[in-house]
PQR file with spaces between the fields and no chain letter, atoms N, CA, C, O and H, PARSE charges and radii, in Angstrom:
ATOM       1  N    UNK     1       6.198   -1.965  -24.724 -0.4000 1.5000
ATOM       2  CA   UNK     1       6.395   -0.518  -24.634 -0.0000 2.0000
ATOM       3  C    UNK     1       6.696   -0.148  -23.172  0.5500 1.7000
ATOM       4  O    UNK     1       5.629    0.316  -22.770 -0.5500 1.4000
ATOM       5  N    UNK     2       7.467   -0.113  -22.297 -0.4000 1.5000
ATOM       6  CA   UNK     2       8.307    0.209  -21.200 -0.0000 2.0000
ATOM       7  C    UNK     2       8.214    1.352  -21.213  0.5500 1.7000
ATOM       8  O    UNK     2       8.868    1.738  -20.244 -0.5500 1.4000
ATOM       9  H    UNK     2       8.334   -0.490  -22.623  0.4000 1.0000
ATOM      10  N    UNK     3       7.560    2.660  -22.006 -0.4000 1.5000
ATOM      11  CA   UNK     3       7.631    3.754  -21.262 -0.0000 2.0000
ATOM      12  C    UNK     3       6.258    3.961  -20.832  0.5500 1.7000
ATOM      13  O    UNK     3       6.125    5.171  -20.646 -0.5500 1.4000
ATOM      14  H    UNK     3       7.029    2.347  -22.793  0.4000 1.0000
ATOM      15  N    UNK     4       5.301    3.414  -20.617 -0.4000 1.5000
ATOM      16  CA   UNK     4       4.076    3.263  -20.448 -0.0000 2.0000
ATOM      17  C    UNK     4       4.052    3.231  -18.653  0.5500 1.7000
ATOM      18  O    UNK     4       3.450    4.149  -18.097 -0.5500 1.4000
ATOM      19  H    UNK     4       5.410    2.431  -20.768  0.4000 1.0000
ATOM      20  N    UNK     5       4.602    2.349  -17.952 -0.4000 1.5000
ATOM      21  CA   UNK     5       4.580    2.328  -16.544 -0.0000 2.0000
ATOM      22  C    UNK     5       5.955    2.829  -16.607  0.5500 1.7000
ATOM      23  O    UNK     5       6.779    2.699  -17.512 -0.5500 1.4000
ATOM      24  H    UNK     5       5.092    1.603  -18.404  0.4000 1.0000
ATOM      25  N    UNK     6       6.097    3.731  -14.899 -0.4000 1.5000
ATOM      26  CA   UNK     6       7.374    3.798  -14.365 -0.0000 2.0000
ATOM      27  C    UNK     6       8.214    2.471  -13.795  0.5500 1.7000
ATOM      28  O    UNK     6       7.717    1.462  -13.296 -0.5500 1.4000
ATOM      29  H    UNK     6       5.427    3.836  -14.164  0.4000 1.0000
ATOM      30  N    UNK     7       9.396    2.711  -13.976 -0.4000 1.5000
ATOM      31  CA   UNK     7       9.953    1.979  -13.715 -0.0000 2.0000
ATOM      32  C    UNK     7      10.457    1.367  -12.118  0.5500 1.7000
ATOM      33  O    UNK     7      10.714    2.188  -11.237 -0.5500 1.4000
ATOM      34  H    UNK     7       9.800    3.531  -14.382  0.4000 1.0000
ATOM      35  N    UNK     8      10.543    0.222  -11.908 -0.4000 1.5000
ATOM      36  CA   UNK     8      10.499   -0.378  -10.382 -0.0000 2.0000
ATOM      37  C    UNK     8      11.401    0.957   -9.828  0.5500 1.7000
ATOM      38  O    UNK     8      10.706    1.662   -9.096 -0.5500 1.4000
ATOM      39  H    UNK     8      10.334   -0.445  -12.623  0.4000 1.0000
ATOM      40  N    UNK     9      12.670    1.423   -9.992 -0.4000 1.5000
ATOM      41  CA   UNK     9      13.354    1.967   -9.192 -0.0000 2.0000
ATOM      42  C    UNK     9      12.490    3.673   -8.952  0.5500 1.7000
ATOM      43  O    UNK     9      12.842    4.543   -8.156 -0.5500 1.4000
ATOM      44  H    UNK     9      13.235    0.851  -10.586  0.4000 1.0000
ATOM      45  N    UNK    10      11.615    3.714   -9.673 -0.4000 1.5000
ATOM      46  CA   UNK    10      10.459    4.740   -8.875 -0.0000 2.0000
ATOM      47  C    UNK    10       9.657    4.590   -7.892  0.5500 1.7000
ATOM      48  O    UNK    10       9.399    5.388   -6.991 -0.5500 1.4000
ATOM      49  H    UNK    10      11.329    3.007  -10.320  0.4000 1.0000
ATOM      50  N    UNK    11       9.264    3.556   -8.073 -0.4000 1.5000
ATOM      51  CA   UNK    11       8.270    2.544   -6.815 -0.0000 2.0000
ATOM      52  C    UNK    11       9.204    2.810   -5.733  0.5500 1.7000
ATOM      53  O    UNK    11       8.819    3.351   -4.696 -0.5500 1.4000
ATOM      54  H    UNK    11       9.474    2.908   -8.805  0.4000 1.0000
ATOM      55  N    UNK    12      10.481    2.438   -5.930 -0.4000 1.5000
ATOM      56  CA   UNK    12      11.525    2.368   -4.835 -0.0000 2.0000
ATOM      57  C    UNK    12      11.860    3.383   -4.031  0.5500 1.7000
ATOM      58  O    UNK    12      11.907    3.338   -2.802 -0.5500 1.4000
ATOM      59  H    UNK    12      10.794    1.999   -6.773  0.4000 1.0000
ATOM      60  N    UNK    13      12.228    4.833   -5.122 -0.4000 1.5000
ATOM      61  CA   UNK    13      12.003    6.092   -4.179 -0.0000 2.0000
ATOM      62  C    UNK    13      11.324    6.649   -3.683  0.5500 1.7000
ATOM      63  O    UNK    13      11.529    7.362   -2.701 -0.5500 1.4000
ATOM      64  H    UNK    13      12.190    4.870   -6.120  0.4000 1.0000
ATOM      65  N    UNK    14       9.939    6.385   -4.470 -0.4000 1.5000
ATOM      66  CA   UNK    14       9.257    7.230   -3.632 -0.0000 2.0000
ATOM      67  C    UNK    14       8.945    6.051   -2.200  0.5500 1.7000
ATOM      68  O    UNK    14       8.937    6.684   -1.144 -0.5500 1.4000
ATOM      69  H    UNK    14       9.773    5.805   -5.268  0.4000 1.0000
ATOM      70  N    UNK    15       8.745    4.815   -2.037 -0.4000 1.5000
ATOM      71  CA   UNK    15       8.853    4.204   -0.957 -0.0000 2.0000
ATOM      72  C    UNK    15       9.737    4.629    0.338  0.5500 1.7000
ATOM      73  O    UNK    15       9.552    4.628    1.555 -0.5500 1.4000
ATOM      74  H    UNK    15       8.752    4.300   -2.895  0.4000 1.0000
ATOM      75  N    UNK    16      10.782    4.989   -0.532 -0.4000 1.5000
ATOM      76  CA   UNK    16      11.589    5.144    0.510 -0.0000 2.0000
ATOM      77  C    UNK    16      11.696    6.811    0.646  0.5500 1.7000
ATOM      78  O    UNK    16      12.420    7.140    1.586 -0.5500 1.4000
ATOM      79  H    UNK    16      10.933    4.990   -1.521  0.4000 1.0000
ATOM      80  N    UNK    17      11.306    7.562    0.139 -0.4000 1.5000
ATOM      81  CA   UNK    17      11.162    9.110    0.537 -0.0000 2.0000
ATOM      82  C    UNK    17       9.766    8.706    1.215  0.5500 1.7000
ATOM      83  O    UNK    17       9.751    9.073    2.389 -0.5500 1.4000
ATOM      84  H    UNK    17      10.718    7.294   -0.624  0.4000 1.0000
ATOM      85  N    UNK    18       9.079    8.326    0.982 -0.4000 1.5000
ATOM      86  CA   UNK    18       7.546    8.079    2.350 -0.0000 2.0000
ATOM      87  C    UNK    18       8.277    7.469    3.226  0.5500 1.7000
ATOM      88  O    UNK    18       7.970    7.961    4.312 -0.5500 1.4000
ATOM      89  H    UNK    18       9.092    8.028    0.028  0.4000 1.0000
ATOM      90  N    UNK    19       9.032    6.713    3.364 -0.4000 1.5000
ATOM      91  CA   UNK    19       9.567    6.034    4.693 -0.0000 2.0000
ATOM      92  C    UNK    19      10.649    7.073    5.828  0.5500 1.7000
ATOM      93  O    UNK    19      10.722    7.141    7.055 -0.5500 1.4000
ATOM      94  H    UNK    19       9.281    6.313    2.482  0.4000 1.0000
ATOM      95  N    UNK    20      11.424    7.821    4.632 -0.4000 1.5000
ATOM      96  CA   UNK    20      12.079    8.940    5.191 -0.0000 2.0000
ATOM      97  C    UNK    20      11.486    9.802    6.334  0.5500 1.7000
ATOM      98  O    UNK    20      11.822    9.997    7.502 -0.5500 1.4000
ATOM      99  H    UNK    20      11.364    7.766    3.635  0.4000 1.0000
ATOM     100  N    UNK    21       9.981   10.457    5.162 -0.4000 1.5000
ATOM     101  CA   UNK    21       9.438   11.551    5.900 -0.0000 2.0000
ATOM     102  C    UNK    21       8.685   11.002    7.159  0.5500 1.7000
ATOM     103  O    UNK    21       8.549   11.519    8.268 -0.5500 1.4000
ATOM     104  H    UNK    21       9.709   10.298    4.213  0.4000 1.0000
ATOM     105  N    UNK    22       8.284    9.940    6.723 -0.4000 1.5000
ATOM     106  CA   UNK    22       7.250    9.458    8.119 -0.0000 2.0000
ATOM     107  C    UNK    22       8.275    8.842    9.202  0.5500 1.7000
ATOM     108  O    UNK    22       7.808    8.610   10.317 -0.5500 1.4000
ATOM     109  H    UNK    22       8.395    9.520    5.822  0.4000 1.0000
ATOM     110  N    UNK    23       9.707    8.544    8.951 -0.4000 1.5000
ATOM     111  CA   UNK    23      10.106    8.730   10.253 -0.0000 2.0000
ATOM     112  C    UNK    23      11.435   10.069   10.676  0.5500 1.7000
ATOM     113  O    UNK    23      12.170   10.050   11.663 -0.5500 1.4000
ATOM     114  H    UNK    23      10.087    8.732    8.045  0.4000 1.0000
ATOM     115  N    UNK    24      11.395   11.140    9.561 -0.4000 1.5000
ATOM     116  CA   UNK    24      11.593   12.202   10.378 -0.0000 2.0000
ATOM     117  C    UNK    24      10.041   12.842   11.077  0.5500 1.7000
ATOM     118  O    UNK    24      10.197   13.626   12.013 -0.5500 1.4000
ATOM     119  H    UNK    24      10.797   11.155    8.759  0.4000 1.0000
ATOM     120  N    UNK    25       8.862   12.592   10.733 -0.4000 1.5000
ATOM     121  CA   UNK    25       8.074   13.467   11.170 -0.0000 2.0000
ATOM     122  C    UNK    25       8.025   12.653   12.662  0.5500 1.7000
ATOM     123  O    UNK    25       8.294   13.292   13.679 -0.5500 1.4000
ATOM     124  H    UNK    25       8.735   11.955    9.972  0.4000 1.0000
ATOM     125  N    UNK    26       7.712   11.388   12.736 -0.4000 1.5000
ATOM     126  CA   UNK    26       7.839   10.852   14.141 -0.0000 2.0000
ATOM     127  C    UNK    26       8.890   11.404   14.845  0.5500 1.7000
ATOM     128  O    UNK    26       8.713   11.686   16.030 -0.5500 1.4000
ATOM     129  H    UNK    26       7.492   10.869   11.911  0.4000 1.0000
ATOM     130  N    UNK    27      10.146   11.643   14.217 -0.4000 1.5000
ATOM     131  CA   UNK    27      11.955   12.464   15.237 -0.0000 2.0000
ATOM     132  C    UNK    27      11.201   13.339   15.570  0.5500 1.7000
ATOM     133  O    UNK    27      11.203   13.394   16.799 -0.5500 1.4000
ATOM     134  H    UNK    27      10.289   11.414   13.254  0.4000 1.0000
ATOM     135  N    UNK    28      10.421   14.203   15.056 -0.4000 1.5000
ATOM     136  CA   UNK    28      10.078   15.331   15.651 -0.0000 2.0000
ATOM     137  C    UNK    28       9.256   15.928   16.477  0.5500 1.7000
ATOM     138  O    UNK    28       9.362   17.047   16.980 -0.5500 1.4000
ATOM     139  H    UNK    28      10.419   14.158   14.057  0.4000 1.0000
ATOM     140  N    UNK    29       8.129   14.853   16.645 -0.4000 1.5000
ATOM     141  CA   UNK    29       7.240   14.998   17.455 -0.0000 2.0000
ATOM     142  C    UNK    29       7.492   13.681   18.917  0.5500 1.7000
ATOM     143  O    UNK    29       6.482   13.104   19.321 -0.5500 1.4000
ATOM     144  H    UNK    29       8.043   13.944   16.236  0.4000 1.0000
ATOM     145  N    UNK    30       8.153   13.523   19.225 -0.4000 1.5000
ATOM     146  CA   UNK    30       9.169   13.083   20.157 -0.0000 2.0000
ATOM     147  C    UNK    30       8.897   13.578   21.385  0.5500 1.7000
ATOM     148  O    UNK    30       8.965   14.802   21.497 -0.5500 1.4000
ATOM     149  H    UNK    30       8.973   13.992   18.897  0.4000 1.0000
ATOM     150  N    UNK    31       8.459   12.611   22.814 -0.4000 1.5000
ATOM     151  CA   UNK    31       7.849   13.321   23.788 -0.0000 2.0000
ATOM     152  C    UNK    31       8.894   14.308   23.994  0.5500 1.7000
ATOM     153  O    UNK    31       9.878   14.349   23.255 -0.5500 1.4000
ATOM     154  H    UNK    31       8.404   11.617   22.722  0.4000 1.0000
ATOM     155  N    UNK    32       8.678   15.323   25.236 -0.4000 1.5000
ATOM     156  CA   UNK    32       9.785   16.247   25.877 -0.0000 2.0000
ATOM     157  C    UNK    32      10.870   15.208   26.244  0.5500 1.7000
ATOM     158  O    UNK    32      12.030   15.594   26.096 -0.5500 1.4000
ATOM     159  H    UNK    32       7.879   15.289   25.837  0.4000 1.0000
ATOM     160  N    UNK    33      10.671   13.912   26.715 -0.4000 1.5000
ATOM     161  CA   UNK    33      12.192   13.559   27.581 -0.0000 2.0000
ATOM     162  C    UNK    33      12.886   13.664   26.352  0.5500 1.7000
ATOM     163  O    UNK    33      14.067   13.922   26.584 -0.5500 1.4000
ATOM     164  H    UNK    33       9.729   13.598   26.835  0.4000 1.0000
ATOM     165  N    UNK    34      12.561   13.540   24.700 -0.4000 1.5000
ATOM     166  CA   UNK    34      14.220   13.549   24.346 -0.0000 2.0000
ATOM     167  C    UNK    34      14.599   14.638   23.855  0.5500 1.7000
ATOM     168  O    UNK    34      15.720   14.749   23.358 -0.5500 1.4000
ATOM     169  H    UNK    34      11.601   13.331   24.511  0.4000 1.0000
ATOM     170  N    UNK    35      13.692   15.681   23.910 -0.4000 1.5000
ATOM     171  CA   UNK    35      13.787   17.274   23.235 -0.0000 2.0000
ATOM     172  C    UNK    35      14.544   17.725   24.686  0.5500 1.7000
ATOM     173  O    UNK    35      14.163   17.550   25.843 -0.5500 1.4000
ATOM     174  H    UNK    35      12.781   15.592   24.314  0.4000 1.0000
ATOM     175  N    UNK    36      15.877   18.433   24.115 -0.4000 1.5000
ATOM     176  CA   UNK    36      16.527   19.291   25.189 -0.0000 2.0000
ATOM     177  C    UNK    36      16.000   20.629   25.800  0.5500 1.7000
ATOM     178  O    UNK    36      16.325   21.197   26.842 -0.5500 1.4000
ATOM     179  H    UNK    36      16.187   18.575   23.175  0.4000 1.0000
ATOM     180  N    UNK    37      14.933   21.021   24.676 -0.4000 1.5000
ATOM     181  CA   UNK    37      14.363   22.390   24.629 -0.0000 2.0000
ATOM     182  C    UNK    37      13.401   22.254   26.140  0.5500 1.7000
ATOM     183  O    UNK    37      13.599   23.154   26.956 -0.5500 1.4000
ATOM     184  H    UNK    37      14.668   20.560   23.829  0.4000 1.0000
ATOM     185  N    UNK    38      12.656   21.456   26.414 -0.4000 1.5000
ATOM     186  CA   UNK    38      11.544   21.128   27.324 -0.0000 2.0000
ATOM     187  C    UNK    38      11.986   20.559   28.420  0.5500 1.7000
ATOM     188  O    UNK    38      11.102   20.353   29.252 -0.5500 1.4000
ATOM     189  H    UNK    38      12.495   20.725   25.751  0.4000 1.0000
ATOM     190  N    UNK    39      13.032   20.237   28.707 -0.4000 1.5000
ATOM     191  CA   UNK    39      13.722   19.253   29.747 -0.0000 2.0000
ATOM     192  C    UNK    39      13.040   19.790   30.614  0.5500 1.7000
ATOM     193  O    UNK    39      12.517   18.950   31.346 -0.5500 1.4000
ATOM     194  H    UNK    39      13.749   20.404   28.031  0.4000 1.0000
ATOM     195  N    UNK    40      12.738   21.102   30.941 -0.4000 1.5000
ATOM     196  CA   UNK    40      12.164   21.117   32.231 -0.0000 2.0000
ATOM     197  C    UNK    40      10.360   21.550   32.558  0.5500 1.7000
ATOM     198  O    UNK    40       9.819   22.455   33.192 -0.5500 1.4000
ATOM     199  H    UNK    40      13.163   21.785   30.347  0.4000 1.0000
ATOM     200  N    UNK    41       9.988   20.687   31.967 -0.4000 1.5000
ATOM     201  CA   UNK    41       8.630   21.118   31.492 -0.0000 2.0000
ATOM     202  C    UNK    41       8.007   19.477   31.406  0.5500 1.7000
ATOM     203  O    UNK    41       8.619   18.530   30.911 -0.5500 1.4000
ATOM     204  H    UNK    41      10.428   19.951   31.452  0.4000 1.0000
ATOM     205  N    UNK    42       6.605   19.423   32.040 -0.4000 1.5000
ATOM     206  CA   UNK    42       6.385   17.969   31.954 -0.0000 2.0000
ATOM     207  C    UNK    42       6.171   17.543   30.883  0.5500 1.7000
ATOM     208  O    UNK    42       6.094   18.259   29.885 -0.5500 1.4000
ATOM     209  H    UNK    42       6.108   20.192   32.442  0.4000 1.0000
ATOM     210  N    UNK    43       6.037   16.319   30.883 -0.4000 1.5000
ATOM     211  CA   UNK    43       5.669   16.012   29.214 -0.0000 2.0000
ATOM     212  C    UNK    43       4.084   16.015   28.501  0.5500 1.7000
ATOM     213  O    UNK    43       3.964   15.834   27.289 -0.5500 1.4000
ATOM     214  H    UNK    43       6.099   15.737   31.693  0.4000 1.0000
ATOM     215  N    UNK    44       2.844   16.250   29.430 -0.4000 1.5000
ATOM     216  CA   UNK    44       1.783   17.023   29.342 -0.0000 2.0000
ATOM     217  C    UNK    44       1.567   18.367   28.515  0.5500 1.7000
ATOM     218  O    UNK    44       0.521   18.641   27.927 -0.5500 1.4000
ATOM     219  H    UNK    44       2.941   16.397   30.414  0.4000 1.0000
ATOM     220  N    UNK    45       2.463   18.995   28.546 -0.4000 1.5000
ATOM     221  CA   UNK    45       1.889   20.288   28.422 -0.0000 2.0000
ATOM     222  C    UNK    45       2.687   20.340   26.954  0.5500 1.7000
ATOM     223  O    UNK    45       2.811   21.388   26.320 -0.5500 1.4000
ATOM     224  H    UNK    45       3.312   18.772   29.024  0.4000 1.0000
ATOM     225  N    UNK    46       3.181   19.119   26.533 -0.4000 1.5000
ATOM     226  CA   UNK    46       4.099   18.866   24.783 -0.0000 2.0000
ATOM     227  C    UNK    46       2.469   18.789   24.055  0.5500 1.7000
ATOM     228  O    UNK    46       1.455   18.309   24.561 -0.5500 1.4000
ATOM     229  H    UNK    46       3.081   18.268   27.048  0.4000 1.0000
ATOM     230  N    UNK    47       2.602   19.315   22.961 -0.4000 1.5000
ATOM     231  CA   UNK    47       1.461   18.809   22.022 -0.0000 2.0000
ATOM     232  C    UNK    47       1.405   17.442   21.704  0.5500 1.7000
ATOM     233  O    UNK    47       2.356   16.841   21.204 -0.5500 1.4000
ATOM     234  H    UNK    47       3.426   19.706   22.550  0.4000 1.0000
ATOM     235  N    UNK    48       0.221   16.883   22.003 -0.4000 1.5000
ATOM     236  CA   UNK    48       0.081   15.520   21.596 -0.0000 2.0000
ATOM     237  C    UNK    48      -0.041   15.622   20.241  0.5500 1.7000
ATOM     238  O    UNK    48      -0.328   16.707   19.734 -0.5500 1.4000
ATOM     239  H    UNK    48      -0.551   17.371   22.409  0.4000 1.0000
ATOM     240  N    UNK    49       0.153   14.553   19.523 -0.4000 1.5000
ATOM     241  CA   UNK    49       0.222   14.544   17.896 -0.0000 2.0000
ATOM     242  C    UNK    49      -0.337   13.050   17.974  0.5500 1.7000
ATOM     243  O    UNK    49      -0.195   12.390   19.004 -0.5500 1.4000
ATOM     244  H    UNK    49       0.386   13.672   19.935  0.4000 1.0000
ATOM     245  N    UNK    50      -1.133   12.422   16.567 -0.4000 1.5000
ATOM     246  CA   UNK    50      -2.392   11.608   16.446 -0.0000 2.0000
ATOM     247  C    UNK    50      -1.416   10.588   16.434  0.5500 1.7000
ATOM     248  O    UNK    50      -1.652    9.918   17.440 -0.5500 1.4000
ATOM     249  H    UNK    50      -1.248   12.958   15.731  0.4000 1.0000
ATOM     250  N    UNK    51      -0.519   10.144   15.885 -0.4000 1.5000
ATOM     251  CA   UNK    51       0.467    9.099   15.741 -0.0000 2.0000
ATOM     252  C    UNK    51       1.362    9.155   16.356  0.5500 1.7000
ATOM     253  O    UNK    51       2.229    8.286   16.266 -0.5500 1.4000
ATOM     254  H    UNK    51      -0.327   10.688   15.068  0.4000 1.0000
């Protein structure tokens, strides 16, 4: 009966939508040197983030 578990190519997306988000969320929390917004601002005063 195969409709009982999802199928591998679910395992697969959502793997890879967790892999997506966890490395846009790292793009974004990105010290100041590569944010253009902060260029002139040390990189101290950027919010540190846990990861």
């Amino acid at each position: 009966m195969p409709q009982l578990n999802p199928s591998p190519w679910f395992y697969i997306m959502v793997a890879t939508w967790a892999t997506m988000m966890l490395l846009i969320t790292k793009l974004t929390a990105t010290p100041t040197h590569t944010t253009p917004i902060n260029t002139n601002k040390p990189p101290h005063t950027k919010t540190t983030w846990p990861w």
